[in-house]
C-alpha positions, 0 to 999 in steps of 0.5 A: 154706134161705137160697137159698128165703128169696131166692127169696121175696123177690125174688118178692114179691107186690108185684113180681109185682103190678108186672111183672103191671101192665106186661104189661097195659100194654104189651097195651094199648099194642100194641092201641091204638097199633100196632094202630090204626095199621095199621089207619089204613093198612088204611082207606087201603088200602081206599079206594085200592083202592075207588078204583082199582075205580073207574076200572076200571070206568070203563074197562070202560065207556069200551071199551063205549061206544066200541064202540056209538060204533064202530057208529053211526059205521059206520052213519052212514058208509054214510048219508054214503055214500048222502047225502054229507052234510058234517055226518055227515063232520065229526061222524065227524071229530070223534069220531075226533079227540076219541078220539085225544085222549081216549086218547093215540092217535097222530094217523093221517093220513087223507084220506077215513074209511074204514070199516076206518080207524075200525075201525082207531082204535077198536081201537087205542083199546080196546088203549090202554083194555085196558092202562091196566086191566092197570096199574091192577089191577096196582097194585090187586094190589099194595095187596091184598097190602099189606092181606094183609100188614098183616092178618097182622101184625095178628092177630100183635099182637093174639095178643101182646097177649092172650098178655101181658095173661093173663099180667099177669093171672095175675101179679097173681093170683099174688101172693094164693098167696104170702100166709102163712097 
């Protein structure tokens, strides 16, 4: 009998009141603190990916309008052909360079433009666009994982949170089974 005495009085309904009080608190400490901090991280996350969609479609386009730009070229070259017009030279001239700049491309040393040298240029200029997308979406992958992660550890605090706030809850209703009588 005594060991029940104890027992009852250690489980005092104020203690179970109190303990109950800390669940909650700690629940609401985990949602609005932890939670909300990953949740920050999620948003840049968000826009460092949105931002990186960006510039890949940027480059898609890049690698499209070089392409039209590759065919004007070549018809303009067969015009100079015809004409031999120094302003359709200069203008091709100046379009590759702009292009090798633009791009990073190793300077090719030429001294007449051929029809297969700009082709040339332009496809090593669409390789150098195709690997600087492959860096970037890889990056772009990278930051998707990151939001899996966080999402996940997410969820997990948040089931944490409810576990202990129904149990702070179900603690400070306990305290009115022990009344007397």
């Amino acid at each position: 009998m005594p060991e029940l005495f104890y027992m009852k009085k250690i489980l005092a309904p104020w203690i179970l009141v109190i303990i109950g009080i800390i669940f909650n608190l700690s629940a609401a400490l985990i949602t609005n603190y932890f939670i909300s901090i990953n949740n920050e991280q999620l948003g840049q996350l968000e826009v460092k990916v949105q931002q990186i969609e960006t510039r890949i479609n940027n480059y898609w386009q890049d690698k499209q309008n070089i392409e039209r730009k590759m065919e004007f070229i070549l018809l303009m070259q067969q015009q100079e052909k015809q004409t031999h017009d120094p302003f359709v030279a200069q203008y091709i001239e100046t379009f590759i360079q702009q292009m090798m700049k633009q791009y990073q491309i190793t300077a090719v040393k030429y001294k007449t433009l051929t029809s297969q040298k700009v082709i040339k240029i332009v496809r090593k200029t669409q390789e150098q666009i195709i690997n600087d997308i492959d860096e970037i979406y890889f990056d772009k992958m990278t930051l998707e994982k990151e939001k899996i992660v966080l999402v996940g550890v997410n969820s997990k605090l948040m089931s944490i949170a409810l576990f202990m706030q129904l149990l702070g809850l179900i603690l400070i209703l306990a305290k009115d089974f022990q009344r007397k009588p």
